[in-house]
C-alpha positions in Angstrom: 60.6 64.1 -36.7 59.5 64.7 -33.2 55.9 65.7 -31.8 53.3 63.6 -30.2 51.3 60.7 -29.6 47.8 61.2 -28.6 45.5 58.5 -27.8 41.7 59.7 -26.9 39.7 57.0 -25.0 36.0 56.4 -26.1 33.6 54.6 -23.7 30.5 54.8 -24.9 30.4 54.8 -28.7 26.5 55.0 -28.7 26.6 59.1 -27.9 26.5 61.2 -30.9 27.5 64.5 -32.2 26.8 66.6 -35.3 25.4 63.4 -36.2 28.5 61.5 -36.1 29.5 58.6 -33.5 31.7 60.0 -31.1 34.8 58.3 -33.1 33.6 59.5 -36.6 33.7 62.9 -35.1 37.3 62.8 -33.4 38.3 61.5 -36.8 36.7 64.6 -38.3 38.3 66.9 -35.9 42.0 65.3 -36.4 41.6 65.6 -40.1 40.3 69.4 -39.7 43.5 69.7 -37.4 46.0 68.8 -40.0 46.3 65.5 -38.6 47.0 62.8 -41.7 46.9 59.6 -39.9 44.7 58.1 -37.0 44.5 54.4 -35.6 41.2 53.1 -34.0 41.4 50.1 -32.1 38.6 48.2 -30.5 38.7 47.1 -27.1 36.3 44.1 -25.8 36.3 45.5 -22.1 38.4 48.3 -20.2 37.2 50.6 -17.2 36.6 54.2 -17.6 37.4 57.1 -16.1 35.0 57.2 -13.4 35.5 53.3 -12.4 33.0 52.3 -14.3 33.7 48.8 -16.4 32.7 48.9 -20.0 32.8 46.0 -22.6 31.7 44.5 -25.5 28.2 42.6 -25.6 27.4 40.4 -28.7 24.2 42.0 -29.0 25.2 46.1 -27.5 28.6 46.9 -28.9 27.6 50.8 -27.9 29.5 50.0 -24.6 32.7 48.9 -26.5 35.4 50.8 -25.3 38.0 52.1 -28.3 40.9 54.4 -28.3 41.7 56.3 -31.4 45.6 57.6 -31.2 46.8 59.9 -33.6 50.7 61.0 -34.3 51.5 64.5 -35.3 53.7 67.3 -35.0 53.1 69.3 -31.9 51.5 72.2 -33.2 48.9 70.1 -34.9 48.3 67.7 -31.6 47.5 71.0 -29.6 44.7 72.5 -32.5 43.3 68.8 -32.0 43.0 68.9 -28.5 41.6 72.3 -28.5 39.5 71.2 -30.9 38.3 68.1 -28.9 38.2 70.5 -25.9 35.1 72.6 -27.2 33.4 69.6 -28.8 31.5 69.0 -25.6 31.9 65.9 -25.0 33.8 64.4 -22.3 36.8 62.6 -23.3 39.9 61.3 -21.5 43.2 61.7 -23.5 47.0 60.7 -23.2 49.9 62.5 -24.9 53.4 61.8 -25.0 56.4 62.8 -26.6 57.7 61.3 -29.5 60.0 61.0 -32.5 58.5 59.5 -35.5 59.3 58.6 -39.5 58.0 57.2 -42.8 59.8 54.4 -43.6 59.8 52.5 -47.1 59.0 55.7 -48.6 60.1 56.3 -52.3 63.7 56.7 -52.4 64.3 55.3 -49.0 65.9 51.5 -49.9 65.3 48.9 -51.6 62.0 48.4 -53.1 60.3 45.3 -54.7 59.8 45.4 -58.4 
């Protein structure tokens, strides 16, 4: 199958919306979308878009950067980003094509028994 790979940069997990973290709610927003798979990944320091260096602090994690990427056909990575878009909260994304497959799926090979 072919669509995309979108991975949405978090700095500053301590802002909040609806009540959510700010990865809770992309979460929400990529499972509203369609989207049926999403990978966060914690990150102990990166710099942001603005320059700014971010990282984790044993006691403050709210500074931890994490990227949550998401894979899904096209049409459903474009109602995510529209989605994100109107959230109000500032967000820096990549996207880039790709071709993607479940593999070991029933019928698909050998399987342990």
């Amino acid at each position: 199958m072919k669509g995309s790979q979108l991975t949405v940069y978090v700095a500053n997990q301590s802002h909040r919306i609806r009540h959510m973290t700010v990865v809770e709610w992309i979460l929400d927003e990529a499972k509203q979308a369609g989207v049926q798979g999403a990978t966060v990944i914690d990150a102990t320091e990166g710099i942001g878009a603005h320059g700014r260096y971010h990282a984790a602090r044993f006691f403050e994690l709210a500074d931890q950067p994490v990227a949550v990427t998401v894979v899904a056909d096209d049409s459903r990575a474009d109602v995510l980003l529209d989605r994100l878009r109107h959230g109000g909260v500032p967000l820096f994304y990549t996207r880039c094509p790709i071709e993607y497959e479940l593999l070991g799926a029933e019928g698909d090979g050998p399987h342990e028994s």
